[in-house]
N, C-alpha and C positions, 0 to 999 in steps of 0.2 A: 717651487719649493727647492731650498739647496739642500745638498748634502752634509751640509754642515747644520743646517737648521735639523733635518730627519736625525743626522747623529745627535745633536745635541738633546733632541726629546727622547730617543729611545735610551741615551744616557740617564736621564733624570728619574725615567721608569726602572730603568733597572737598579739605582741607587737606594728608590723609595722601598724595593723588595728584598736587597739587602739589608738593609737597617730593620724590617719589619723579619725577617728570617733572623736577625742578632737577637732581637727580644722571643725568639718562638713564637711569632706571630700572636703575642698577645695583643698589640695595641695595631694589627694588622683590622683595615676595613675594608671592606669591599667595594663599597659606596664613594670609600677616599680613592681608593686604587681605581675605580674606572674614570672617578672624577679627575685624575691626574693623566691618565690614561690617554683619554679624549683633550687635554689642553697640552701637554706636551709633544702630542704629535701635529698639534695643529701649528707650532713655534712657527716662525716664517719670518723673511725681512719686515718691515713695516710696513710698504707697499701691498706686499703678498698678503700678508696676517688679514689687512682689512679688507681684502676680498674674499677670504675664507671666511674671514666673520660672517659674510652678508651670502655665502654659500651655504653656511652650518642652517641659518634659518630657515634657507631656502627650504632644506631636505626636511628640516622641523616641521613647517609649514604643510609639506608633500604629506609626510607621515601624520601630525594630527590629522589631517582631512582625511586619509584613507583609513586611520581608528575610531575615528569618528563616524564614517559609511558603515561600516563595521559591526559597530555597535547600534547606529540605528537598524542593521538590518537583522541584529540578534534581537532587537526587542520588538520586530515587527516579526518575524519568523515564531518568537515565541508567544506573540498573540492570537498569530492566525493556528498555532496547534491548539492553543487552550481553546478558541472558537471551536476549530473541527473536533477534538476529540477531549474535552472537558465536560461532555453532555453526553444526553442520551439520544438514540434515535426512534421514536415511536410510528414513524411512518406519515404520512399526509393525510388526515383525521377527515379530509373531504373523499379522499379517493377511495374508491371503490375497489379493495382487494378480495380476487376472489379466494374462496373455502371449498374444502372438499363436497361440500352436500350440491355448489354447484357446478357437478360431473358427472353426468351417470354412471353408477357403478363405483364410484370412487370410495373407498372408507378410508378413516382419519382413524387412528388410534393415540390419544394423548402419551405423551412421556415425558421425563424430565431425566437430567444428570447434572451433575455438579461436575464444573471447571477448577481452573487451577487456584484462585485465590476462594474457594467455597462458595462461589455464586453459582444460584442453579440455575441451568438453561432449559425452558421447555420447548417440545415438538410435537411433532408427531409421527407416527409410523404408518403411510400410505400403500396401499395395495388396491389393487382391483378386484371387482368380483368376479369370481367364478376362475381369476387366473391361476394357475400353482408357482410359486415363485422361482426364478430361475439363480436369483441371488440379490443379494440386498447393495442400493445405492446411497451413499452417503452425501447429501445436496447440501453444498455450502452458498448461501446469499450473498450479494450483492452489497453496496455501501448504500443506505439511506431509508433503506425497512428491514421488515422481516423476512423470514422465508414464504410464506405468504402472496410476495409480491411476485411469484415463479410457481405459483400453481399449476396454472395452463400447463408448464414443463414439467412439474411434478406429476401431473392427470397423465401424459402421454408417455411417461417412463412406468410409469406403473400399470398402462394397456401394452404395455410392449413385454410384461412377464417381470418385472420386479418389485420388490419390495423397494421403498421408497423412507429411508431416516433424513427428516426435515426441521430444525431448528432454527429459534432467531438465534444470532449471536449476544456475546455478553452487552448489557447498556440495551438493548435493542428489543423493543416490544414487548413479548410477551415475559422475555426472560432478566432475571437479575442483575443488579448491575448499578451503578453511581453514572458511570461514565462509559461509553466505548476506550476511552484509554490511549487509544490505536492500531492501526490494521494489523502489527503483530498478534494482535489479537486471537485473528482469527485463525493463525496456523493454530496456536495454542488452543482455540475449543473446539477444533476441527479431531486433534488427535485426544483430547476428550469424549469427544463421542466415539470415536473408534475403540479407544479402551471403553465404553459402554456397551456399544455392539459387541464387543469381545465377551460381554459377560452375562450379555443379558438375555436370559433364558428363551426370548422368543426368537433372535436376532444369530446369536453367537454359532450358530450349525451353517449357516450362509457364507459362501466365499464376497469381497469388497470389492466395490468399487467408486473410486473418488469424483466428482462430478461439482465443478461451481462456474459462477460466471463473476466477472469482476473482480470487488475485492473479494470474494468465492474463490476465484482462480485463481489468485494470488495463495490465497489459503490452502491450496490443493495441490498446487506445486511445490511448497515450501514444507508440507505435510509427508510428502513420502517417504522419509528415512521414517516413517513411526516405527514403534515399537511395537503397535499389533501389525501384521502380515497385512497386505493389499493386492487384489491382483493389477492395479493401472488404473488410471486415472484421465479424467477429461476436463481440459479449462479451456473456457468461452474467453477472450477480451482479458487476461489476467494482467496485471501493471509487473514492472522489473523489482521495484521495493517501494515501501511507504514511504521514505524520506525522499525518492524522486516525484512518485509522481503526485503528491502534496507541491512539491516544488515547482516541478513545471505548471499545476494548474495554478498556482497563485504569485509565484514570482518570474514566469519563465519569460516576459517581454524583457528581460535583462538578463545576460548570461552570465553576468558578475553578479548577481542578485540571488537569480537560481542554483548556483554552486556555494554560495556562501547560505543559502537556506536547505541547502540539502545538506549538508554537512551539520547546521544546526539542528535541523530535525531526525538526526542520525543522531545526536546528542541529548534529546531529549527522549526520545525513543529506550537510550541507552539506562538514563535514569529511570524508565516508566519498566522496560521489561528486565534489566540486567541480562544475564549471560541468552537469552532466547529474543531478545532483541536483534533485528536491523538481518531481517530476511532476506534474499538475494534470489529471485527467483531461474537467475541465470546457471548463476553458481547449484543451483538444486536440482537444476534440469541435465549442467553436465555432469554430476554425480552419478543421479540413477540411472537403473539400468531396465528399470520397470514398463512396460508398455504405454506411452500417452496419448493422446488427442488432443492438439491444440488447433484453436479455431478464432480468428481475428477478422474485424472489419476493417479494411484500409480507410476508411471513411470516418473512423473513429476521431471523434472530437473531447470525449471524456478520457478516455485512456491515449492518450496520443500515439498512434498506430506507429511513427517516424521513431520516436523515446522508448518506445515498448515493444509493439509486433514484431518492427520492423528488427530491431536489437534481438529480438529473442530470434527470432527464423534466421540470423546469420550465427547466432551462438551454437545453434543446435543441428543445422547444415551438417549432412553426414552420422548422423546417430540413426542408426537402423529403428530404434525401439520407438521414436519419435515419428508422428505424424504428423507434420503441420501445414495446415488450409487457412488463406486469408481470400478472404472476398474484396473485390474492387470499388462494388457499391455499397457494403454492405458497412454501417457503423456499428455503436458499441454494445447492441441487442443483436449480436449476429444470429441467433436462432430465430429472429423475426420475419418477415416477408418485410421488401425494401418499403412497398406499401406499409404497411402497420410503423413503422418506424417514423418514417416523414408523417402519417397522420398523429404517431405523438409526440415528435417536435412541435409540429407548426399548430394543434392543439395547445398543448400545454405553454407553451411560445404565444400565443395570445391571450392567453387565459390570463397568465403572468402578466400581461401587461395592462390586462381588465382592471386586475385587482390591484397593481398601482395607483388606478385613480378613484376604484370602491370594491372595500376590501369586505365589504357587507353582501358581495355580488359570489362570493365561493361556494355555498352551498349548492346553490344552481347553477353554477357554473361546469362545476364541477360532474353535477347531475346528469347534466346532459352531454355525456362524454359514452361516445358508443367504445365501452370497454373490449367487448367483443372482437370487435375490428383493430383496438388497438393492442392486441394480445394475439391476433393473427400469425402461427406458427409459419416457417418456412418449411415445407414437407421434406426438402432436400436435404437440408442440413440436420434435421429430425431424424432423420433416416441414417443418418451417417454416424448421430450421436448413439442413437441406440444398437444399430447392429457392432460398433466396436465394442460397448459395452457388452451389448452378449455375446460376442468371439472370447471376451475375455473370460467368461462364466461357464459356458457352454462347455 
């Protein structure tokens, strides 16, 4: 390009803004002004001109296909949110979740509270017999049932001298609901219940403490600026925020894929909660200053230990108040024995694949699943959950 060409366009630009500044930009457009914009800088010999011509395309070309990636990856992004969280979760109608009556000694006391958009959530209130309560736990669930699905953990906190507040989340189970929505969700009926424990006559004389696994833990970290008092909290496997790790389990074989779906589902999120949307479990672990317990399995394939554990245990590196334990064999049930773990992968891992070819075979398939065994506690990590829990009560 000569300089005589570049002066002569940026001449023509600045003529077109004087004439349009003479009338007070009444018959000024914006549309004309870039459209002249873009052809008078492109002036050039004739030679030059018709190589720019076939360069403009080029870039044209670049740019629709990357608006184009774009946009299909916004309308797959926002397919795969209305699958995950446009529905309810009732839990797996063959599985066998255990209930308080089978625990010796366990009692269940029904309750309900109302959340933030007036859906009620119910639970129950667990204790053991004959124990005196040392202080009441708040158990946050996991993504794909109820609370329910964490009894066995429930039974072993409540032999260990507490009181035990257990609900399903909103959408989920037992409790009200159209949709789950999304896992903001859960901070938000996490600190519902706490304003209910605040108030409720049987509950409210007991000092807190927070306790989930999964999207629980996500919930429970994201939970602690509440506005009723806590004394600390404990998260199993918690994820860094919804909109990742939605992202990494569904688009994360592309890292142009997984960045452009996490920023959409941070978007959608935005719509769904407004200003209590798009949780940061990092940013809320370096805030407090509250006592924790965190606990990961590096073997984690649901929560990706690398995206999550691993990110969280370098963020928090150096906070006194913080404890964090990852296990090397240990996946995304770290309160499990490794046993009980692999027997329900490679269970449910065939089962899944029974029913691919007769799906008429789940009842008894299902049936014959030694529950027992696969709800087999780790005494270790049991031990470690409850005694900081009662340091913290005691």
């Amino acid at each position: 390009m000569t300089y005589y060409a570049v002066f002569t366009g940026f001449s023509k630009i600045a003529d077109y803004l004087y004439n349009a500044a003479s009338f007070g930009f009444r018959e000024f457009s914006i549309i004309d002004f870039f459209i002249k914009c873009v052809y008078n800088l492109a002036i050039v010999k004739r030679g030059v001109q018709d190589r720019m011509f076939w360069y403009w395309w080029v870039l044209i070309g670049i740019a629709a296909v990357v608006i184009s990636v774009v946009v299909i990856l916004f309308c797959i992004s926002l397919a795969i949110h209305r699958k995950i969280f446009h529905r309810r979760y009732n839990g797996n109608k063959y599985v066998r979740y255990f209930k308080a009556e089978d625990f010796d000694g366990l009692h269940a006391e029904a309750v309900s509270f109302l959340s933030d958009r007036g859906q009620r959530l119910h639970g129950f209130i667990y204790h053991a017999e004959g124990a005196l309560p040392i202080g009441l736990i708040l158990f946050s669930h996991g993504f794909g049932a109820g609370h329910q699905a964490y009894t066995t953990e429930i039974a072993a906190l409540a032999r260990a001298g507490f009181l035990v507040l257990a609900y399903d989340g909103t959408g989920c189970v037992a409790s009200e609901g159209r949709m789950l929505g999304g896992f903001d969700q859960g901070a938000i009926d996490l600190r519902s219940a706490l304003r209910f424990a605040a108030e409720d006559e049987r509950l409210k004389g007991y000092k807190r403490v927070l306790v989930g696994h999964s999207w629980g833990a996500f919930s429970v970290m994201n939970a602690l600026d509440s506005d009723v008092p806590i004394e600390g909290a404990a998260a199993m496997c918690g994820f860094v925020s919804c909109a990742g790790v939605i992202a990494q389990n569904t688009l994360g074989k592309c890292a142009f894929a997984e960045w452009c779906g996490r920023n959409f589902f941070r978007l959608f999120n935005r719509i769904r909660f407004g200003k209590f949307a798009n949780y940061d479990s990092i940013r809320s672990l370096r805030k407090t200053e509250k006592p924790l317990l965190l606990l990961y399995g590096e073997q984690d394939k649901t929560v990706h230990f690398d995206k999550n554990g691993a990110r969280v245990r370098d963020a928090v590196r150096g906070k006194e108040n913080i404890r964090y334990l990852s296990y090397p064999q240990k996946g995304h049930n770290v309160y499990l024995t490794v046993q009980a773990e692999t027997y329900m992968h490679e269970t449910f891992g065939t089962i899944s694949e029974q029913l691919k070819k007769d799906r008429t075979q789940a009842s008894a398939l299902y049936g014959a699943v030694d529950y027992r065994r696969m709800t087999e506690e780790d005494p270790a990590v049991m031990n470690i959950l409850t005694d900081f829990c009662r340091s913290l009560l005691e």
